[in-house]
C-alpha positions in Angstrom: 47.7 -98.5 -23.6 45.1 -98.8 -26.0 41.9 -97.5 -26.9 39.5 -98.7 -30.0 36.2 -97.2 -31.4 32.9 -98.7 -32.7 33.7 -98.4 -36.3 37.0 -100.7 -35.7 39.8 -98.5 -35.2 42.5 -99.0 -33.0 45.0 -96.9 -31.3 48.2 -97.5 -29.0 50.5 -96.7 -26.7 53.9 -98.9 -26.0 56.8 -98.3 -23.4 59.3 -100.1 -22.4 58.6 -98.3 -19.0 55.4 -98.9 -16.8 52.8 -96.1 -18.0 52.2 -92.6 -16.1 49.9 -90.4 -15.8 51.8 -88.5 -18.6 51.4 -91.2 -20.6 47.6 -91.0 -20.3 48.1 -87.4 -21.6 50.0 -88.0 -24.2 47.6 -90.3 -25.5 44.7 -88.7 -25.0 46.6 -85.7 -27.1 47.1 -88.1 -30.0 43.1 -88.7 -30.1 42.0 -85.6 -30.2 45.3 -84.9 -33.1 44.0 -88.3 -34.8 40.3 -88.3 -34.6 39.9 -84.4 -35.0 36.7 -84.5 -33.1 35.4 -84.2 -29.4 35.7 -87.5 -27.5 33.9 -89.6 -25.4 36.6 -91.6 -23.8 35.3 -94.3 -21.7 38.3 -95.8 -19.1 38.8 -98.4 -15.9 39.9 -96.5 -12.8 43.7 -97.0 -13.3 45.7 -94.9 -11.4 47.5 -93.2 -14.3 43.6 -92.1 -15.7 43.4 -90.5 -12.3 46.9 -89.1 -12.0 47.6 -85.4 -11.7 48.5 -85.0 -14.5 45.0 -85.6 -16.4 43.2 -83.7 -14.3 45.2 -80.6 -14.3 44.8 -81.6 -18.5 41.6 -81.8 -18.6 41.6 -78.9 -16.4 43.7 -76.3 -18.9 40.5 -76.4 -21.4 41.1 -79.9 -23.0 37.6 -81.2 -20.9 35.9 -79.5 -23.4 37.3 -81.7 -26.3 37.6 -85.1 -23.9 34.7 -86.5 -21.7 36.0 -88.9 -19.5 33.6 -91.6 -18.3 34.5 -94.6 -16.0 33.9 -98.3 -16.5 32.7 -99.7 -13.3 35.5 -100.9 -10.8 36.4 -104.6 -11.3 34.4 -105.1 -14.1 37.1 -105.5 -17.2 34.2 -107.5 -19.1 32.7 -104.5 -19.8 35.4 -103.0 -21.5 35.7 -103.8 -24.8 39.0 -102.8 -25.1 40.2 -105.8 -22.9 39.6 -107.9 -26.0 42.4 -106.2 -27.5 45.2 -107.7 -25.2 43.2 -111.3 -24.8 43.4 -111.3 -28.7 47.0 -110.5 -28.6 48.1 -112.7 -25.7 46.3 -115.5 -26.8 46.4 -115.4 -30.2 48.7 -113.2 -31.8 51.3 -113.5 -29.7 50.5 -117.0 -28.5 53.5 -119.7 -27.5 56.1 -116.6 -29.0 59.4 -117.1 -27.1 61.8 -114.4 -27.5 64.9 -113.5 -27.2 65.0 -110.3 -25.8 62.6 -107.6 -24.9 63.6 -105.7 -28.5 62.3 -108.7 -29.8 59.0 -108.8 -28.2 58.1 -105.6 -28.6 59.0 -105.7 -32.4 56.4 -109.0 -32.3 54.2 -106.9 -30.3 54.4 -104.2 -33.0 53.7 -106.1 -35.6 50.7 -108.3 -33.7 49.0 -105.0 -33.7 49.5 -103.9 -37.4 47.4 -107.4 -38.0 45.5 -106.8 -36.0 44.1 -103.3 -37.3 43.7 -104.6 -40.5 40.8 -106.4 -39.2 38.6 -103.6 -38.2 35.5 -106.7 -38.3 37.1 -108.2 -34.9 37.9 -105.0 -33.4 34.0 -104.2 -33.9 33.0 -107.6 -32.0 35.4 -106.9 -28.8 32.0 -104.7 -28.1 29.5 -107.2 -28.8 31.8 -109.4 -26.3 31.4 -106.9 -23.9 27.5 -107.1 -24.5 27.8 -103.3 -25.6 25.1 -103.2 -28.7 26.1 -100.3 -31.4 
């Protein structure tokens, strides 16, 4: 899971475990822990944004921190944050072999530490969606 702003910040979440809606929680806590600041969160229609467990979240108060927008269904070339994971799959990580899952998640890992320190490409994934800021 990932999430990235216009200024060129980048956030994620890794498990070795397909993601939950307690996941989606979790993350959202971190934000508002992280940024400090109320959010507008803009998301694709995954089950685990819809899960339970957000809305009873958002719910408890949090919806007055968190504003929770949807991209349009099957449209992840609006998203700017898809340009996160092509970057990573098909650069960063491109032709890796590893040995292990330990081994690709460490790669992983260390794809996205580069990859923050270039706040200038994380800024165009939202001209590549044709988003103008």
């Amino acid at each position: 899971m990932s999430g990235i702003t216009p200024s060129g910040q980048l956030a994620t979440l890794t498990r070795t475990r397909a993601l939950t809606g307690r996941e989606s929680v979790a993350f959202l806590r971190h934000l508002c822990w992280y940024f400090g600041c109320k959010l507008l969160v803009m998301w694709d229609g995954g089950s685990i944004h819809r899960a339970n467990e957000v809305k009873n979240f958002l719910a408890d108060g949090w919806s007055e921190e968190i504003h929770l927008e949807r991209f349009p269904a099957y449209a992840p070339e609006l998203n700017p944050d898809e340009g996160v994971w092509q970057h990573l799959k098909h650069v960063e990580l491109r032709n890796l072999c590893c040995a292990d899952f330990d081994q690709l998640s460490h790669e992983l890992h260390l794809a996205v530490r580069r990859l923050r320190r270039r706040p200038d490409l994380i800024r165009s994934f939202f001209a590549g969606a044709g988003l103008d800021l």
